[in-house]
C-alpha positions in Angstrom: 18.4 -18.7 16.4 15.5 -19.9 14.0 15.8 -23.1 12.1 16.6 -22.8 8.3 13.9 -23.9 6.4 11.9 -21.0 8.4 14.5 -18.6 7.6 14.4 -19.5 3.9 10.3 -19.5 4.1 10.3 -16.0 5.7 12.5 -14.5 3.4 9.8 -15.6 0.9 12.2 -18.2 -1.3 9.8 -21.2 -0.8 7.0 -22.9 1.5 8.7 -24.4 4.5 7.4 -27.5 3.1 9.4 -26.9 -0.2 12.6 -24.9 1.8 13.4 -28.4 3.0 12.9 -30.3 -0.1 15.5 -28.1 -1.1 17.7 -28.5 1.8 17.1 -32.7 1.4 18.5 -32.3 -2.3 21.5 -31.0 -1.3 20.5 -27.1 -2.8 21.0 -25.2 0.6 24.5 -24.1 1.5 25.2 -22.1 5.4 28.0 -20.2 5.8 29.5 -22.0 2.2 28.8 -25.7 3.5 25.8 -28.0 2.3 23.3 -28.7 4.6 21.0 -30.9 4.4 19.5 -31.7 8.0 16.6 -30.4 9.3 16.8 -29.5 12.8 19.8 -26.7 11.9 19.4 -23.1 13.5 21.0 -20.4 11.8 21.7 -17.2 13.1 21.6 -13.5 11.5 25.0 -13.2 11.0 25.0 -16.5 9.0 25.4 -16.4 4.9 22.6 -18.7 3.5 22.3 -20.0 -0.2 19.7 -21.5 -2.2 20.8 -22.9 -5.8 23.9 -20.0 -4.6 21.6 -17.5 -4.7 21.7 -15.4 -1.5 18.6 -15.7 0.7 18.2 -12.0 2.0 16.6 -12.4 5.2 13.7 -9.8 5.8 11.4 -9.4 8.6 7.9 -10.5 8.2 5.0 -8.7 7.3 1.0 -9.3 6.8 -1.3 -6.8 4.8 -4.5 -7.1 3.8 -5.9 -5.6 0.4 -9.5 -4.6 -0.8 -8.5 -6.0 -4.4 -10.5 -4.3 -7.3 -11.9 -5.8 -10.1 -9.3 -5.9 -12.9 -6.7 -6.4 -10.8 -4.6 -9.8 -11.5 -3.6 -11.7 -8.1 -0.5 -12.1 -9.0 3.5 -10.0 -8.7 3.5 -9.8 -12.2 1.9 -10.0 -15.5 3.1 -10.3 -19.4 0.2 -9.0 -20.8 1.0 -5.7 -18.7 -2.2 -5.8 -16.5 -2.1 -4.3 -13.8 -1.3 -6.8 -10.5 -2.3 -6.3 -6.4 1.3 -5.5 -6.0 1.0 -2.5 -7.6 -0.9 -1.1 -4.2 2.1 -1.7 -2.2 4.9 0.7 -4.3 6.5 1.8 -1.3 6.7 -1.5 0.8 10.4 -2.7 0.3 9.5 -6.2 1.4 8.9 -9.0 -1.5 5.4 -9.8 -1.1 3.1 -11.9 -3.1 -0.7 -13.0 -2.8 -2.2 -15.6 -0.6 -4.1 -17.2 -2.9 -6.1 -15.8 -5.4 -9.1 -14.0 -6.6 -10.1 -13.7 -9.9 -9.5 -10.7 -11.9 -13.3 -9.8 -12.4 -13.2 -10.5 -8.7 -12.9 -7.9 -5.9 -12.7 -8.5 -2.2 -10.3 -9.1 0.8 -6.5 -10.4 -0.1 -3.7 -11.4 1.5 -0.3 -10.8 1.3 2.7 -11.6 2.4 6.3 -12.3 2.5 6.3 -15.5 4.9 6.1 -18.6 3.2 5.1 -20.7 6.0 1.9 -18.8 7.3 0.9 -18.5 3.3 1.3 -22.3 2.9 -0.6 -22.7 6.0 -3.2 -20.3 4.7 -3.4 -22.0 1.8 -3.6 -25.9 2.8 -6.5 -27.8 1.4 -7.3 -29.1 5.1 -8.0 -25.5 6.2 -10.6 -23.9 8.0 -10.5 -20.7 7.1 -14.4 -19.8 6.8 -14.7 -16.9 3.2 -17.6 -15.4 2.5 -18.7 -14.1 -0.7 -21.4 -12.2 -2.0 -22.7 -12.7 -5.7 -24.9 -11.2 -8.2 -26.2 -14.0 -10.5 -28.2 -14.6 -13.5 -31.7 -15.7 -12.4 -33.7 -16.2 -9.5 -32.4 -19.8 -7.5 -35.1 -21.9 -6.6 -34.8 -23.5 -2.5 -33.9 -27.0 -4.4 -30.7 -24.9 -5.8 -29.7 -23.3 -2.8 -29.7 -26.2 -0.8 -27.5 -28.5 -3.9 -25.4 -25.9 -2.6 -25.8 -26.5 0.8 -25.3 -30.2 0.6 -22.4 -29.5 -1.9 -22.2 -29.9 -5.8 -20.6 -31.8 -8.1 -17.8 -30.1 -9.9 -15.3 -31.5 -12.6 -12.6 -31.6 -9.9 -14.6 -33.3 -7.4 -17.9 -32.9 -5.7 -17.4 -29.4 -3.1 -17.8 -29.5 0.9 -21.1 -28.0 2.2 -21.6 -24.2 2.0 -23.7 -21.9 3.8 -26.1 -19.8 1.7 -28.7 -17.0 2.2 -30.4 -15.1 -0.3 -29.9 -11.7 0.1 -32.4 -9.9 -2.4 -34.1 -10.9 -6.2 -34.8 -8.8 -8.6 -38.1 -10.5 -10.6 -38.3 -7.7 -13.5 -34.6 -7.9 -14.2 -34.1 -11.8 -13.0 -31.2 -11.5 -10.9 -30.5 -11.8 -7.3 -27.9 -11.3 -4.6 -26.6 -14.2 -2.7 -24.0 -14.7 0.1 -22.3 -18.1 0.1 -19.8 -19.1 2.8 -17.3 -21.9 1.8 -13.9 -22.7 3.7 -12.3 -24.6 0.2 -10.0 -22.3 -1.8 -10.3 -24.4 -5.9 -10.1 -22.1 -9.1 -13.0 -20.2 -9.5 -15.0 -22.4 -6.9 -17.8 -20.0 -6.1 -18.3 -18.7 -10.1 -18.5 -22.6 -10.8 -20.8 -23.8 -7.8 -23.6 -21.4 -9.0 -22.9 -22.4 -12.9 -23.5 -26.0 -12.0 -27.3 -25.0 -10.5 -27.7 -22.8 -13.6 -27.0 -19.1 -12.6 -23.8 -17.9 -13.9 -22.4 -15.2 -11.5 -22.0 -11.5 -13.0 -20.6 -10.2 -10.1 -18.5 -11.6 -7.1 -16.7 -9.7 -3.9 -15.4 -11.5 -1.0 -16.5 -10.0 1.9 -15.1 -12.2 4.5 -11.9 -14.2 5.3 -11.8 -16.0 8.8 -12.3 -13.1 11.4 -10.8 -10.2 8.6 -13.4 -7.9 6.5 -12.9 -5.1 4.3 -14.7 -1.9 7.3 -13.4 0.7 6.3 -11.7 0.2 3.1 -12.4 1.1 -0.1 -11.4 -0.9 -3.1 -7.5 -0.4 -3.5 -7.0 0.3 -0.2 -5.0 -2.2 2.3 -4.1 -1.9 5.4 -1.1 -4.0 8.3 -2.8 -6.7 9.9 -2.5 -6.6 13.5 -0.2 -9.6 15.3 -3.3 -10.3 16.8 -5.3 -11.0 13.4 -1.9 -12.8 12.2 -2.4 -15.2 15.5 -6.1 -16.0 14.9 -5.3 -16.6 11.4 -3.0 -19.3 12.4 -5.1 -20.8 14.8 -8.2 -21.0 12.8 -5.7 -22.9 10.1 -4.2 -25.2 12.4 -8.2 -26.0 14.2 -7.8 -29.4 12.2 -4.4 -30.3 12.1 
C-alpha cells in the first residue's frame, strides 16, 4: 500500500506537491469515488483517475544522460529538434528531464519518471553541489573570479556563492577555461554569472551533479543509476530540509 499522491507522482502525472493539489480540488477519483484526503493508501489492484484520465502505475526508474550539444532538454519539441528523449527509444517508461541544460549545453542529465524525487531534485532550497566547466571570452582578472565567489548580481536576484578555479588561459587567442561549482539551478545561471563580469561563455559542460559524473560516457550515452546513487541523491537534497 503506498499513499496516492505518491502513486500519482511515480506514475509521472504530477509533483507530489501538485498530485495533492489535485486530490484537494476534488480531480482525483479511486476505484470511481472522489478523494480528496491525504493520508489514503491505494493498492495495485485499485483504478486511479486524474481529470478521468487513468493514472497507469509504472515502476520507477533513474538514468543518467551525457547530453550533447544540440540536444533540447525537453520530451518534445515543435520546431522538430531533436530532444534527450530521443536516447532512451527503447525504454517503455515515460520519462522526462530533471531540469534542464541548455541546448548549446552538454553535460550530465537526469531523468526520470518519479515526480517526487524530481521535485526534490529540483527544489530551490537544494544542495545538490554541479559543477561546470566553461570556455569564455577573455582572460578573468582575480577581482572577477572572486565577484563570483562572493556571488553576483543578476536580474532575478543576486546568486549564492560559487566555487571557482581557473583551469588554463590562452593569452594569444584570449580565452580561458574555468570550473565553477554552484548548487542553484535559475535559467542559464552559469552563461549569465560570467556575462555579468564581462566574459560571455562559448562553451559550457557540466561535469558534475552531487556525487554523479559522466566516467565513462561519451556524449549520448546514459546509463541506470544505481539505488545507491538514487539514495545519496535524496539525502544530499533533503541535507537542509
Amino acid at each position: 500500500m503506498e499513499r496516492l499522491q505518491k502513486v500519482i507522482a511515480h506514475a509521472g502525472f504530477a509533483s507530489r506537491r501538485k498530485a495533492e493539489e489535485l486530490m484537494a480540488e476534488g480531480r482525483v477519483k479511486v476505484n470511481g469515488k472522489t478523494v480528496k484526503e491525504l493520508g489514503v493508501k491505494v493498492s495495485p489492484s485499485d483504478r486511479i483517475e486524474v481529470d478521468g484520465i487513468p493514472v497507469e502505475r509504472e515502476e520507477p526508474v533513474y538514468f543518467l544522460l551525457y547530453k550533447p550539444r544540440g540536444v533540447i532538454s525537453a520530451v518534445s519539441d515543435d520546431k522538430g529538434r531533436k530532444v534527450v528523449t530521443d536516447f532512451f527509444e527503447g525504454i517503455k517508461q515515460r520519462i522526462y528531464p530533471v531540469g534542464r541544460l541548455d541546448y548549446d549545453t552538454s553535460g550530465i542529465l537526469i531523468l526520470t519518471n518519479d515526480g517526487e524525487f524530481a521535485n526534490l531534485l529540483m527544489h530551490p532550497s537544494n544542495e545538490i553541489e554541479k559543477v561546470y566547466v566553461a570556455k569564455i571570452k577573455g582572460i578573468p582578472s582575480k577581482e572577477g573570479m572572486r565577484s563570483l565567489q562572493r556571488g553576483v548580481v543578476l536580474e532575478d536576484g543576486k546568486t549564492a556563492p560559487a566555487k571557482t578555479k581557473l583551469l588554463s588561459m590562452d593569452k594569444k587567442k584570449q580565452t580561458a577555461i574555468v570550473e565553477i561549482s554552484i548548487h542553484e539551478g535559475r535559467n542559464r545561471q552559469v552563461r549569465r554569472m560570467f556575462e555579468a563580469i564581462g566574459h560571455p561563455v562559448l562553451k559550457l559542460k557540466r561535469e558534475r551533479y552531487g556525487y554523479l559524473t559522466l566516467q565513462g560516457l561519451s556524449a549520448g550515452d546514459a546509463r541506470e543509476l544505481t539505488a545507491h546513487e538514487v539514495k545519496q541523491l535524496r539525502a544530499l537534497a533533503m541535507k537542509k530540509k
